[in-house]
N, C-alpha and C positions, 0 to 999 in steps of 0.2 A: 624816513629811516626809523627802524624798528631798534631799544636796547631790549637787549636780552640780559636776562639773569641765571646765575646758575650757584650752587652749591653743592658740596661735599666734605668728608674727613678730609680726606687729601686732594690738590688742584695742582697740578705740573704744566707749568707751559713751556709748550718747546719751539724755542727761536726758529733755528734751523729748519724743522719741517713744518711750523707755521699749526701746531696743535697743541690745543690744551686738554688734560687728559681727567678726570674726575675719577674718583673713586673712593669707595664706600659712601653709601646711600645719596647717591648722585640725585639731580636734579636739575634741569634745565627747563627755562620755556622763553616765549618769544613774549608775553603778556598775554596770547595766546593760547596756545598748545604747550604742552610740557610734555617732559619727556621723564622717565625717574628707571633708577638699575641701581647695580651696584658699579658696574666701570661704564663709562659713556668718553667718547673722546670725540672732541669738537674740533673740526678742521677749519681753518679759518681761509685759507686763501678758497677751496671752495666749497666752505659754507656750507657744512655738513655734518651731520652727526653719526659717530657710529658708535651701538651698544654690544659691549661684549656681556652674552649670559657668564656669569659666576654664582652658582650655588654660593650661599652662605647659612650656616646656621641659623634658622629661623627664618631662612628667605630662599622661596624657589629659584631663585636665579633668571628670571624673568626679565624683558625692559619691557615697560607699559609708557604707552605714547595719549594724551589727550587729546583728539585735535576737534578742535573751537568749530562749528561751521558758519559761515558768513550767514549774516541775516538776509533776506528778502533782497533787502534792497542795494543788496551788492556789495556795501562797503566795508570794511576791515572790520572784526569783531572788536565787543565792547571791551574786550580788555576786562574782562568776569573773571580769570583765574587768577588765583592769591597764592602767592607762595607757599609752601609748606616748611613747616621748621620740625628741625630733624628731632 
């Protein structure tokens, strides 16, 4: 079992539809892969990300994804990406 980590200005989780929602200079990754935008909303029951582009002043509105690729010899990456502090 993988944790994940994420941050933002603002973090909303919503009981009912099982989502928590990130925004302003979001961030997520698996230890892995990251993800970074301005709004990103994580769905939990299946385990999904989705980025809404938002221009913002100073930032193209862009979501940029890093993904890690497995070494040679198959097994999960090292776990190389470091959070980023906003």
């Amino acid at each position: 079992m993988h944790t994940s980590r994420g941050h933002a200005k603002t973090i909303d989780y919503e009981t009912t539809g099982g989502t928590v929602s990130f925004r302003e200079n979001a961030w997520l990754s698996d230890g892995c892969n990251e993800i970074t935008g301005q709004q990103l909303v994580y769905n939990i029951k299946a385990q999904r990300v989705e980025g809404q582009a938002r221009p913002t002043p100073g930032d193209d509105g862009r979501i940029r994804i890093t993904i890690q690729p497995k070494p040679a010899s198959g097994t999960p990456c090292a776990h190389t990406v470091s959070e980023k502090k906003p």
